[in-house]
C-alpha positions as a printed NumPy array, in Angstrom:
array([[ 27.502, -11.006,  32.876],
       [ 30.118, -10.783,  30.039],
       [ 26.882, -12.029,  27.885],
       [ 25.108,  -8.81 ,  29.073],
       [ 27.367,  -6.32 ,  28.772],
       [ 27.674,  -7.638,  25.529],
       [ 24.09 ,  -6.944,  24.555],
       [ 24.474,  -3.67 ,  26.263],
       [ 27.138,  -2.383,  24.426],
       [ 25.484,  -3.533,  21.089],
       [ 22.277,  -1.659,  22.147],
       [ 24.124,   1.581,  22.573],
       [ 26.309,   1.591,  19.466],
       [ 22.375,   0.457,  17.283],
       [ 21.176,   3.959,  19.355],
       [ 24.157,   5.528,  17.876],
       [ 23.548,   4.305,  14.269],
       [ 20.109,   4.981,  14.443],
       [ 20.235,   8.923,  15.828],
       [ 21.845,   9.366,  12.272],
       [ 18.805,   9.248,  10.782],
       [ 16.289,  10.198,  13.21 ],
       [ 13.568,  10.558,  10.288],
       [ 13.61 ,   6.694,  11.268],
       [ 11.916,   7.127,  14.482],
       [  8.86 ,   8.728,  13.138],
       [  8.424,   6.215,  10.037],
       [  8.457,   3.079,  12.189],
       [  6.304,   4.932,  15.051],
       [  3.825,   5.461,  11.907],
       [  4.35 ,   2.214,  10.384],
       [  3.458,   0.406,  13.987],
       [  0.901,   2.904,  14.556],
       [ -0.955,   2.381,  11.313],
       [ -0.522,  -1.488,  11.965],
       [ -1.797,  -1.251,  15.713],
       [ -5.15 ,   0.162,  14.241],
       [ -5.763,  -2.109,  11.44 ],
       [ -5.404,  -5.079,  14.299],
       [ -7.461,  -3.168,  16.73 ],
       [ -9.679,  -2.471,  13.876],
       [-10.282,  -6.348,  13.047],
       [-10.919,  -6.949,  16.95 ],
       [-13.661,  -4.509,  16.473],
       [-15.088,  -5.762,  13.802],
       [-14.784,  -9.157,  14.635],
       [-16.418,  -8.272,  18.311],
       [-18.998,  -6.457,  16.925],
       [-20.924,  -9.604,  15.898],
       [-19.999, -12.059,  18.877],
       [-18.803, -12.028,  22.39 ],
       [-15.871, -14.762,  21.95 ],
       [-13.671, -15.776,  19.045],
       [-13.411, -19.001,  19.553],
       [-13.187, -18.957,  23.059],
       [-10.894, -16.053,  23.355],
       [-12.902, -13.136,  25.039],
       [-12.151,  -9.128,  23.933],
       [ -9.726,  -8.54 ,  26.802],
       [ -7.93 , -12.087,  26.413],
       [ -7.552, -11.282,  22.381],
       [ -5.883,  -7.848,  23.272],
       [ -4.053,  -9.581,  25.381],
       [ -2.809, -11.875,  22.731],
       [ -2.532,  -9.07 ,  20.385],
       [  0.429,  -7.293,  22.989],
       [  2.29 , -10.431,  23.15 ],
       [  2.206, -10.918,  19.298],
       [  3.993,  -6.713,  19.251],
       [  5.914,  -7.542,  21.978],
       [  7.644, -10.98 ,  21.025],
       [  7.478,  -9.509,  17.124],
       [  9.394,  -6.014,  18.131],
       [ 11.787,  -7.913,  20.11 ],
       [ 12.571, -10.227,  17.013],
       [ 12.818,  -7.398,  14.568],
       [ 15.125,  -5.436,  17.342],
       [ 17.532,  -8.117,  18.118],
       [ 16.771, -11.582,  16.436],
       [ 15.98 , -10.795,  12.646],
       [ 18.602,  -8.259,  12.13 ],
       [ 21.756, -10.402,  13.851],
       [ 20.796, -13.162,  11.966],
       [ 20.238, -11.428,   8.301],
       [ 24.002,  -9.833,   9.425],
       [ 25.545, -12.783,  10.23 ],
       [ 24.231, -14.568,   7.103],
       [ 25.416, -12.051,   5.264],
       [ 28.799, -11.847,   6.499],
       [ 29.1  , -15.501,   5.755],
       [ 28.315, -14.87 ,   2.05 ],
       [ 30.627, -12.652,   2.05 ],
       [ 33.686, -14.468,   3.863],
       [ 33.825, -11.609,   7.012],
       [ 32.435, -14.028,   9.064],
       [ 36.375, -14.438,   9.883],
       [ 36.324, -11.467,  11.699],
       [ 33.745, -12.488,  14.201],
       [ 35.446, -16.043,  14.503],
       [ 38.582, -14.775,  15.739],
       [ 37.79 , -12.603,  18.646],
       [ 37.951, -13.983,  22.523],
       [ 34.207, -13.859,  23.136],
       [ 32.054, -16.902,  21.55 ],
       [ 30.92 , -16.386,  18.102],
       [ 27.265, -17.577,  18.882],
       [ 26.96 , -14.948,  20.92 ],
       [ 28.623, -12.295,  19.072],
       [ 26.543, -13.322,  16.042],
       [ 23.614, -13.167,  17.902],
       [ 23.63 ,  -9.535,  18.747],
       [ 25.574,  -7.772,  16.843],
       [ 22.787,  -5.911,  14.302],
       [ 20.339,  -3.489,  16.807],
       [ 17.422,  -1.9  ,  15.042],
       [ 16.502,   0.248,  18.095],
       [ 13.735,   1.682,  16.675],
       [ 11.91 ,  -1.685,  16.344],
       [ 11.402,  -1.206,  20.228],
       [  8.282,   0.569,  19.46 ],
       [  6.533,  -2.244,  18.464],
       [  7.996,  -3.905,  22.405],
       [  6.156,  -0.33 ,  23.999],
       [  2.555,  -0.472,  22.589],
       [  2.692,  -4.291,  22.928],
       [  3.647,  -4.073,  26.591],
       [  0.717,  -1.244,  27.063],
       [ -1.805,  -3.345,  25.117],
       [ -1.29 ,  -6.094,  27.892],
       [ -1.646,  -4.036,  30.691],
       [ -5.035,  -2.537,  29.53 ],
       [ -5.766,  -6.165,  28.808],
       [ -5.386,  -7.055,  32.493],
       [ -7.416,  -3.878,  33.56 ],
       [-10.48 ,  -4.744,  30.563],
       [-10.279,  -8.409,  32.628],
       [-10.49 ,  -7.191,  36.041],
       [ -8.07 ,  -9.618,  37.316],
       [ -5.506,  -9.365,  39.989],
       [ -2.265, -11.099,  38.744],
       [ -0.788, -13.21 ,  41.088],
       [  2.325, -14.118,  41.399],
       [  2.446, -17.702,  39.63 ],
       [  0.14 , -16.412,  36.861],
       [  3.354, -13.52 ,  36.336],
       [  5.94 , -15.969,  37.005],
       [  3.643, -18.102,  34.593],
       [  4.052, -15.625,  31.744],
       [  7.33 , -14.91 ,  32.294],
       [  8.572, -18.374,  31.765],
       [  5.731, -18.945,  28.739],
       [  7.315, -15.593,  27.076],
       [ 10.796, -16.758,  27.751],
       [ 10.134, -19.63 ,  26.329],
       [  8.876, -18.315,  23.308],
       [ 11.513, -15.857,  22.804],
       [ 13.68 , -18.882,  23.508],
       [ 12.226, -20.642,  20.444],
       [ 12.035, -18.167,  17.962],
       [ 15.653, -17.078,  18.712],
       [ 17.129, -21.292,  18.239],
       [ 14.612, -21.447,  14.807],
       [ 16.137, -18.598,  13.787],
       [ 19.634, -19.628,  14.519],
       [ 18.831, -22.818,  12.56 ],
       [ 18.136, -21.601,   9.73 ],
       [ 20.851, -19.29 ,   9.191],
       [ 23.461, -22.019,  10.35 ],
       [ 22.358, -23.224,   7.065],
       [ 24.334, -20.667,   5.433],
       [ 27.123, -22.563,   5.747],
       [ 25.895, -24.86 ,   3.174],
       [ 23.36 , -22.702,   0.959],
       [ 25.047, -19.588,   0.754],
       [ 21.42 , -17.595,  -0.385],
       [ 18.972, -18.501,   2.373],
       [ 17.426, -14.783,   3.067],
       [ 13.66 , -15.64 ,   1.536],
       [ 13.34 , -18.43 ,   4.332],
       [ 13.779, -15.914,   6.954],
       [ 10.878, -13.985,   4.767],
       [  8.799, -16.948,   4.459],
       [  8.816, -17.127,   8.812],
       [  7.774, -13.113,   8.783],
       [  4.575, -14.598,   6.765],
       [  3.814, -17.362,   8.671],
       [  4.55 , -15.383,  11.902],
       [  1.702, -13.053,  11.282],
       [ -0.577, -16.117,  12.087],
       [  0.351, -15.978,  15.898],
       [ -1.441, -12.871,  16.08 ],
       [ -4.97 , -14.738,  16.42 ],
       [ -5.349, -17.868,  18.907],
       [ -3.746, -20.585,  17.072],
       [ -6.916, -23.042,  17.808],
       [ -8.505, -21.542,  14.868],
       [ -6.501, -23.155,  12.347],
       [ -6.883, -26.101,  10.639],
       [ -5.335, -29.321,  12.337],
       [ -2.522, -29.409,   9.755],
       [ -1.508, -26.155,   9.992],
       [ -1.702, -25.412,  13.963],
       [  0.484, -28.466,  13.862],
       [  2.784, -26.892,  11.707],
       [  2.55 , -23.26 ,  14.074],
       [  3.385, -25.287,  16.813],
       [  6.123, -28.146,  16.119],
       [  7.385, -26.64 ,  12.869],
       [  7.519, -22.706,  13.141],
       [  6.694, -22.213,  17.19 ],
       [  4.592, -19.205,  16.322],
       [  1.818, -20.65 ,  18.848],
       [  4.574, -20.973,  21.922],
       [  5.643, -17.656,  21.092],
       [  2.148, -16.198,  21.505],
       [ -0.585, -18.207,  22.212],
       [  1.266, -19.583,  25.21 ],
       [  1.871, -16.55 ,  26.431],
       [ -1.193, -14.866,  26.001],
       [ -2.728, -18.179,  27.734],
       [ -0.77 , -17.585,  31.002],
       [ -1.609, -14.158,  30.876],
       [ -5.349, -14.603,  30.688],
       [ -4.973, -17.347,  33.881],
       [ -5.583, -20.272,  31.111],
       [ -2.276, -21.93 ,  30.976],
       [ -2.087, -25.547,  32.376],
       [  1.34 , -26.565,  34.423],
       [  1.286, -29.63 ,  31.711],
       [  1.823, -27.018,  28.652],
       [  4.505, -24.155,  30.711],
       [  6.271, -27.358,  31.428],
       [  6.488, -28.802,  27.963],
       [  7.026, -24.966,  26.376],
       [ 10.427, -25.203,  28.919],
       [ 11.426, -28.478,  27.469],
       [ 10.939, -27.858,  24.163],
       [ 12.934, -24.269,  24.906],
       [ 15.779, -26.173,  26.239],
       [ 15.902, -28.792,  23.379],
       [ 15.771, -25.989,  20.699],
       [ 18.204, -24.037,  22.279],
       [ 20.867, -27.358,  22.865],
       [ 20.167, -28.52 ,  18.878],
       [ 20.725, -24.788,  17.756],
       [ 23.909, -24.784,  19.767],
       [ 25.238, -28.238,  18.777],
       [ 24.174, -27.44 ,  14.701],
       [ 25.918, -23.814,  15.289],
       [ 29.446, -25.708,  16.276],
       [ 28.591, -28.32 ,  13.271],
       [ 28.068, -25.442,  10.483],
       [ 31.481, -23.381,  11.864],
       [ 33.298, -26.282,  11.296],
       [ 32.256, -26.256,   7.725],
       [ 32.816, -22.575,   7.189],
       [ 35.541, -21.331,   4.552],
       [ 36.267, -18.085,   5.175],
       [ 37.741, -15.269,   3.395],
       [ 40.907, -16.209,   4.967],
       [ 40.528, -20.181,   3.82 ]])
C-alpha cells in the first residue's frame, strides 16, 4: 500500500508540473497522433497486398499495434523518465538525498520523474485493442483476460528490471544515457510480430532486450494464441529479472559515493 500511495502521490505532483505548461498536452497529443497514422498507415499498406503478415491477421496486428502504445506510453510515463532522473542524480552526487529517506530507495528511484502527458500514448493504445477485439469478433473469456493480464505484466515487469539494470550501471560509468537511447531504437521493433526477424536478432528481442515479451506476448494472449508453456516461462523470466535487478540495485548502492562521501 505504502508502494501505491507512493506512485500516487508522484502522479499528482507530475500533473502539477505538467499543467505549467499545458502547450505540452497538445504537442504530445499531435506527436502520438501523427505517429498513430503513420503505423496505421503501414498496416494499410501492408494489408492492401495480402491477408496475413506472417501469420498475424489485420485485427491481431492492431492488436499488437495497442500493446506496443500501451506498454511504450507506460515506459515513457513512468519507467524512462525515473530512470534518466535517477541516473542523473547519481552523476551529480544528489542521489544522497533519495538514500536517506525512510522509504526504500528502489522504489523511490523508480517513480519519482512522471511525464503525465505520455499517458496519451496508454489511451489510443488501450482503444486500438478494444477495436481489435470487436474487428475479431471474439468473446474474451476470462483466462484469455487473465491471460493478457499476466503476459502484459510480465512485460511491463521486464522492461522495468532491464531498465533498472542498466542504470544501476551508473554507479560505475557515470555517462550511460545513449544506452537507454539505443533500447528506444531497438524497442520500435516490438511494434511488428517479432517472428519476422532474423533468427539472430529475434533472439536478441527476446533474451537480450525483452521487446518480444513486452509485446508480442501480449498481443498473442490477446488474439487467443498464447500457449500455457510461453505465459508460464514470460512469469519466470519476470520474476528472475525482477530478483537480479533487485540484488544488482543493493550491489551498485553499495558502491555509490555521494556528494556527501
Amino acid at each position: 500500500m505504502s508502494f501505491l500511495r507512493l506512485i500516487w502521490l508522484f502522479i499528482r505532483l507530475g500533473v502539477m508540473n505538467e499543467l505549467e505548461y499545458r502547450t505540452n498536452f497538445f504537442f504530445q497529443l499531435f506527436q502520438t497522433a501523427l505517429g498513430l497514422a503513420a503505423a496505421l498507415a503501414q498496416l494499410a499498406i501492408i494489408f492492401s497486398h495480402t491477408e496475413s503478415f506472417a501469420g498475424w491477421r489485420p485485427a491481431e496486428m492492431l492488436g499488437l499495434l495497442g500493446v506496443f502504445f500501451v506498454v511504450g506510453g507506460a515506459i515513457r510515463t513512468f519507467i524512462q523518465p525515473s530512470m534518466q532522473r535517477f541516473m542523473e542524480d547519481v552523476r551529480l552526487g544528489t542521489l544522497d538525498f533519495t538514500l536517506t529517506k525512510p522509504e526504500d530507495a528502489q522504489v523511490l528511484v523508480s517513480v519519482k520523474q512522471v511525464e503525465v502527458w505520455k499517458l496519451i500514448d496508454v489511451a489510443l493504445g488501450a482503444a486500438l485493442m478494444v477495436v481489435a477485439l470487436v474487428r475479431l469478433g471474439e468473446t474474451v473469456g476470462l483466462a484469455q483476460a487473465l491471460g493478457f493480464v499476466a503476459a502484459l505484466l510480465a512485460g511491463a515487469a521486464m522492461v522495468y528490471s532491464f531498465f533498472l539494470i542498466l542504470a544501476t550501471c551508473t554507479f560505475w560509468f557515470v555517462r550511460l544515457e545513449n544506452i537507454l537511447v539505443i533500447f528506444q531504437a531497438m524497442w520500435e521493433a516490438g511494434r511488428w510480430p517479432v517472428g519476422i526477424y532474423p533468427p539472430w536478432l529475434r533472439y536478441s528481442l527476446t533474451f537480450i532486450v525483452p521487446v518480444a515479451f513486452a509485446t508480442t506476448v501480449p498481443a498473442e494472449a490477446l488474439a487467443g494464441r498464447l500457449t500455457l508453456e510461453t505465459l508460464l516461462g514470460a512469469l519466470a523470466l519476470a520474476a528472475a529479472l525482477l530478483a537480479f535487478s533487485r540484488w544488482f540495485w543493493t550491489v551498485g548502492v553499495r558502491h555509490y559515493s555521494g556528494a556527501s562521501a
